[in-house]
N, C-alpha and C positions, 0 to 999 in steps of 0.2 A: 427242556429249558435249562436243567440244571446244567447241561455242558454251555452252555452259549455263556462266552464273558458277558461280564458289567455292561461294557462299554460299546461292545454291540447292540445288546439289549436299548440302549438307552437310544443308541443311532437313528434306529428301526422305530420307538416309538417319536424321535422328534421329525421322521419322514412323515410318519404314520399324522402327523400332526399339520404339515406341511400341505402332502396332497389334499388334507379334508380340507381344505382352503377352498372355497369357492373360486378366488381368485389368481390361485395357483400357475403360475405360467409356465410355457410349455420348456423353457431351459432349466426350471427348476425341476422338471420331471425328468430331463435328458440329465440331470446330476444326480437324482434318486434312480434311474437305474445304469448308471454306470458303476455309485456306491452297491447295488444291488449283484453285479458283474464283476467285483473284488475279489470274493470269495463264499465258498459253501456256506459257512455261519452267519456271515451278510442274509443270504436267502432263508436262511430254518430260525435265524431273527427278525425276520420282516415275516415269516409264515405266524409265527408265534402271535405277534405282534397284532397281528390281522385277526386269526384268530381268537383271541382274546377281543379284541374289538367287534370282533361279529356279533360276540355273544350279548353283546354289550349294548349293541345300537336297536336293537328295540326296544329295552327300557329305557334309554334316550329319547324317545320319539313321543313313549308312552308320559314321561316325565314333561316333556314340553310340551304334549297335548292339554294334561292338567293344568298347566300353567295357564294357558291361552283359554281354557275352559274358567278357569276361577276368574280371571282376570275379565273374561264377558259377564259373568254374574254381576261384579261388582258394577259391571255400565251396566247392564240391563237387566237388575233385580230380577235372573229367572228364580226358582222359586226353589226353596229350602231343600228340596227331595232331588232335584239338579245337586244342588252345591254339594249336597249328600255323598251323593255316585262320583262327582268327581274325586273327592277326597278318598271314597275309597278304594279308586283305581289307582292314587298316587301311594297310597300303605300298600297295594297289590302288587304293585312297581319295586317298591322297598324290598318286599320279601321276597320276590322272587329274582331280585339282585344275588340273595344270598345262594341261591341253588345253581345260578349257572354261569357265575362267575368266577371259581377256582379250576383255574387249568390242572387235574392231578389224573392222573392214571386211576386213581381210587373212584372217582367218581362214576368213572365208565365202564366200571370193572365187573363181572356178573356175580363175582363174589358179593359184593356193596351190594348191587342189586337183590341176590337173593339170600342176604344174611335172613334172618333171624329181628338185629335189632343193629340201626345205625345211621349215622348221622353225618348231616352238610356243614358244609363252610360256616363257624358262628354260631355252630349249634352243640348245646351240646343235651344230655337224654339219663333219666332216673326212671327206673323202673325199682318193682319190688317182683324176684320170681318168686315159682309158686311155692318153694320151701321158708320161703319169709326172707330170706339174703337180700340187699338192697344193693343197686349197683349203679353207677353214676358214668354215661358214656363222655366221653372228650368229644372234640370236633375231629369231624374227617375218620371216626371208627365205623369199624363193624365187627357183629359179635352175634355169635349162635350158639343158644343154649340148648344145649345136651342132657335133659334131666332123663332118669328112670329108675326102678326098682332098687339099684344095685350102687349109684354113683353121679353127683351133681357134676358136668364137665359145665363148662365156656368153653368156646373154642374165637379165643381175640385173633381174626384174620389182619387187622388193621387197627391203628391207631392205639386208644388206652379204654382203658376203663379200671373205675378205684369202687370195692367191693368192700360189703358190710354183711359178713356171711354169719348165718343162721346154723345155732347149735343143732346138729341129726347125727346121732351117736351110730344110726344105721347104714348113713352113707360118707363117702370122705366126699371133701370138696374139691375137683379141679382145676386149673386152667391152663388150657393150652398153646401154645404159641408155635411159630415154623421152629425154634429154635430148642423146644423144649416142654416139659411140664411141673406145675407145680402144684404142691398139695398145702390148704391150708388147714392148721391145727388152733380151728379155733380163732379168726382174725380180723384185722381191718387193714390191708394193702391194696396198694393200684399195679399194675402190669400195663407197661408200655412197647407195644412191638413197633422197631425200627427196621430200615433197610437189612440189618446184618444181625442186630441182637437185638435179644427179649433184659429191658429193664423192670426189675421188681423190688418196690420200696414196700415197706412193712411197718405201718403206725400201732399196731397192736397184736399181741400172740407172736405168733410163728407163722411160717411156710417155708416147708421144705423145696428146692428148686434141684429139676434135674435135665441136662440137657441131653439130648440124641445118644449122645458116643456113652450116657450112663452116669456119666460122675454128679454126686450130687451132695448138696449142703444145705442145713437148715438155716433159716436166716431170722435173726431174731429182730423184735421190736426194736424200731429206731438204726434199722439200717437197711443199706440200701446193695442188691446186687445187680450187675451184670454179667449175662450170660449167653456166648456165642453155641452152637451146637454141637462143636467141639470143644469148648474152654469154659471154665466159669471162673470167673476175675475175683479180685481181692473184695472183700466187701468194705462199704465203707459210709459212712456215716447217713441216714434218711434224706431226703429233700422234700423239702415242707413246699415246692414249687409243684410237685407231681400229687399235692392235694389241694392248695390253694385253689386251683384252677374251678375247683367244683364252685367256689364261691364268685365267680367271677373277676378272677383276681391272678393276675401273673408275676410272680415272685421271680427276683434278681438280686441273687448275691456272687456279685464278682461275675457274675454271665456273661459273656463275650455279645455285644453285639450284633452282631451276626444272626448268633442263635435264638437269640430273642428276638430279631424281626424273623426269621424261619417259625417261631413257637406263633406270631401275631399273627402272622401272613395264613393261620388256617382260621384267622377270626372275623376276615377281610377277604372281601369277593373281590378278584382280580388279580392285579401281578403287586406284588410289592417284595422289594427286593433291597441287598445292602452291597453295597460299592468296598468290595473287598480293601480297598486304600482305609476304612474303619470299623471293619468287620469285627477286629479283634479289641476295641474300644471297650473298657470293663462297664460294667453297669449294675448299678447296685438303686432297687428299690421295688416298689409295687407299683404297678399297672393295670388300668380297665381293661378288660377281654373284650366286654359288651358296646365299648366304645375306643374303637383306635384310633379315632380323630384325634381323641383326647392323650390317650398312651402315646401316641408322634409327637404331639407338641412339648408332651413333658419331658419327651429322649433331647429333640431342640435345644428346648431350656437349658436340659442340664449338660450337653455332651456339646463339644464343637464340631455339630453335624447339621447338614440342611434338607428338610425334607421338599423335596421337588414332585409334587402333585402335576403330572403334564396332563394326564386325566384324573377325571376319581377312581377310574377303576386302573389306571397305572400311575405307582408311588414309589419312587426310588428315594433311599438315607443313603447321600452322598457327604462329603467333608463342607465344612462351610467353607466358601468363598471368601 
C-alpha cells in the first residue's frame, strides 16, 4: 500500500463506493473498468481497496443487524434479556473492528503470531515480568521474553515497548532489535523498532546501545538515539512522544503531519491516510490515541486540512477545499 500514490488510493475507494450502489448503471461500471485498464497501480488500488472492504463488510452487516434488532424492541417491547444480547453483539462488532481492520504485514506475520507478548490495532499491553521490570507494549508490537539463570533479554521483533526495569545485580538487562542490542544500567527507556533502525529514548539511568558491525555508546538520561546496524547517529535530545503514548496521549511538537496520521493510523482500524500536497504541515499539540474521531477533528480545526471519511473504515487528510 505504501507504494500506491494518494490519488490512486482515493480513485479506487470512490469506485469502491460507486459500484456498491445498488443503483449503479451499467456505463458507470464500463468507466470503472476501463479506469481499472490504465495501469498496474489502478489494479493493486482497487485490490487493496477491496480488500480492506472485505474485511469490513461483516461488521457492517453485523452493525445493521443491531440496528434493525433495537429498533423492533422499541415497536414490540421484546423483553430486557433480547435488548440485552443485542447490545452486546453491537460492543462484539466494535471490538472486533479493532483486530481485522489494519492492513499491515505484522498482523499476518508468524512472528506476531507466535511472540511471546503483543498487540493489535488500538491496543496497546503492560505486563510486570517475572523479575519485577514493568513493560508497556505500543500498538502493532510484538515481544518475546528471554529470561534465565544468566541474563533478562527482550527480543522487540516489532513495533515499541517503554520498560521499567527491576534492580538484579546478578543479571544484566537486554534488548534486542534486527539492528542491534542494548544494555540497560539500571533504567526507564522505550525501544522502538522501525523499517531500518532501532530508536532508543532514555528517561531515566543509562543504556548502553550497540549495533551488529559493534560500535557502541552509552546513552544517558534525557536523550535520545538512533541506530542503524551499521551506524549509530548523533544523539539528541529525549522525546517525551515515545512515553506519552502509554498514557493515551500522542505528542506533537513541530511533527510533520504526515507522521502523525502514520503514528494514528495504528490506533484506527482501516486505511487512513495523508495526501502528501499536506504531509509536511507542522503540528504542534496533544491528541486522544483512544479516540481518533476526536484527534481528526482537532487536526481540522487547527490546520487548513479536510478530513474526507468516504467510509469509517476509509479516512483520507486531504487540503481543504
Amino acid at each position: 500500500m505504501n507504494k500506491l500514490s494518494h490519488a490512486s488510493l482515493e480513485q479506487a475507494a470512490n469506485w469502491y463506493v460507486q459500484l456498491h450502489d445498488e443503483q449503479v448503471a451499467e456505463p458507470e461500471r464500463l468507466r470503472w473498468q476501463a479506469w481499472l485498464a490504465q495501469s498496474p497501480e489502478h489494479q493493486a488500488a482497487w485490490r487493496y481497496v477491496e480488500r480492506v472492504g472485505q474485511r469490513f463488510a461483516p461488521l457492517q452487516n453485523e452493525s445493521e443487524a443491531v440496528s434493525h434488532a433495537l429498533r423492533n424492541s422499541a415497536r414490540s417491547s421484546i423483553s430486557r434479556r433480547q435488548s440485552l444480547k443485542a447490545l452486546l453483539i453491537l460492543a462484539a462488532t466494535g471490538l472486533a473492528g479493532w483486530a481485522v481492520g489494519r492492513n499491515t504485514p505484522l498482523l499476518d506475520s508468524v512472528e506476531r503470531l507466535s511472540a511471546d507478548l503483543s498487540t493489535g490495532t488500538g491496543e496497546t499491553r503492560e505486563a510486570t515480568l517475572s523479575d519485577g521490570s514493568r513493560i508497556w507494549l505500543n500498538a502493532l508490537s510484538a515481544l518475546n521474553v528471554r529470561f534465565d539463570a544468566r541474563q533478562r533479554l527482550l527480543q522487540l521483533r516489532a513495533g515499541e515497548v517503554l520498560i521499567d526495569t527491576a534492580k538484579d545485580l546478578g543479571r544484566a538487562f537486554w534488548v534486542e532489535t534486527e539492528q542491534g542490542r542494548m544494555r540497560a544500567l539500571g533504567t526507564r527507556f522505550s525501544v522502538r523498532q522501525t523499517d531500518r533502525n532501532t530508536l532508543l529514548n532514555v528517561y531515566e539511568g543509562a543504556v548502553e546501545a550497540t549495533n551488529h558491525q559493534g560500535d557502541s555508546q552509552v546513552v544517558q538520561a534525557g536523550q535520545q538515539l538512533v541506530f542503524s546496524a551499521g551506524r549509530l547517529y548523533t544523539a539528541t535530545s529525549a522525546d517525551p512522544a515515545r512515553e506519552a503514548w502509554r498514557r493515551g496521549v500522542l505528542l506533537a511538537d513541530n511533527l510533520p503531519l504526515g507522521e502523525l496520521i502514520e503514528e494514528l493510523s495504528q490506533y484506527r482500524p482501516g486505511h487512513l491516510h495523508c495526501d502528501p500536497a499536506v504531509a509536511a504541515l507542522p503540528v504542534m499539540g496533544s491528541f486522544p490515541l483512544k479516540d481518533t474521531d476526536q484527534a481528526l477533528r482537532l487536526l481540522e480545526a487547527a490546520l487548513p486540512i479536510h478530513i474526507d471519511k468516504t467510509f469509517n473504515w476509509w479516512v483520507s487528510v486531504g487540503p481543504k477545499v
